[in-house]
C-alpha positions in Angstrom: -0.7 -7.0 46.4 -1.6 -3.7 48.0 -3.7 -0.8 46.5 -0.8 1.0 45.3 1.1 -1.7 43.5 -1.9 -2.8 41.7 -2.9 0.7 40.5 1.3 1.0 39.6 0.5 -2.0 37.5 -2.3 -0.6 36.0 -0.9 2.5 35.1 1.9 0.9 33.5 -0.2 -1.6 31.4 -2.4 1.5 30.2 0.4 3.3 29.5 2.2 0.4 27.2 -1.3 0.5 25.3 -1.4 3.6 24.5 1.9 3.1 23.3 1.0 0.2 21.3 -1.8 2.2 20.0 0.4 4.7 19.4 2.3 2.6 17.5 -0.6 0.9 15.6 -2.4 4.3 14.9 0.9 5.4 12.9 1.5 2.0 10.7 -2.7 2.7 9.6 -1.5 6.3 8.8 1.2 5.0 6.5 -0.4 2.5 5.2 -3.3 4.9 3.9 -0.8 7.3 2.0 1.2 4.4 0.6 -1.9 3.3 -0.5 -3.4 6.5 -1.7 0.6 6.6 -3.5 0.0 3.1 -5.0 -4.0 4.4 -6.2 -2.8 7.5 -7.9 0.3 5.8 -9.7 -2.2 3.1 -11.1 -4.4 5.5 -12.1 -1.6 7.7 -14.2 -0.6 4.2 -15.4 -3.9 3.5 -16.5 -4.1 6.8 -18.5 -0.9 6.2 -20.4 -1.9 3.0 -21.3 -5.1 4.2 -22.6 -3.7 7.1 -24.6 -0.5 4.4 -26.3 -3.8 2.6 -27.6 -5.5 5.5 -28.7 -2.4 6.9 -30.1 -1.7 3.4 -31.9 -1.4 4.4 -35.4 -0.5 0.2 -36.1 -3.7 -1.7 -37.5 -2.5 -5.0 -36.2 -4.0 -5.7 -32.5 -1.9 -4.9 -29.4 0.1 -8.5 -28.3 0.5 -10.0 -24.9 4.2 -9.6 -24.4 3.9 -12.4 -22.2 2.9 -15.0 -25.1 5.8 -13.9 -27.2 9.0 -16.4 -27.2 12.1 -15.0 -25.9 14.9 -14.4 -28.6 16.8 -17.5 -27.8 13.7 -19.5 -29.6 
């Protein structure tokens, strides 16, 4: 292999990664504001929760819905 055809080669393989870095750099940039999404949704989530307790005018204590028996019991 000559000079030329291994810095054709090289060229080539840097240029594929900067593609793939391309690439990668974008998915980490989604990934960040889907997860910045997913933070701030929890968050609101959190506060509604909060205020349903706080606005709980019951006495009884809040249940697990997941130990109550389906209907059909």
């Amino acid at each position: 292999m000559n000079f030329d055809e291994r810095l054709e080669r090289l060229e080539m393989e840097l240029a594929h990664q900067q593609r793939m870095t391309d690439n990668l750099n974008d998915a980490v940039s989604q990934q960040s504001l889907d997860i910045m999404r997913m933070h701030r949704t929890i968050e609101r989530l959190a506060k509604q929760l909060e205020e349903m307790v706080i606005n709980s005018e019951s006495d009884e204590p809040l249940r697990d819905i997941a130990d109550e028996k389906p209907p059909h019991y």
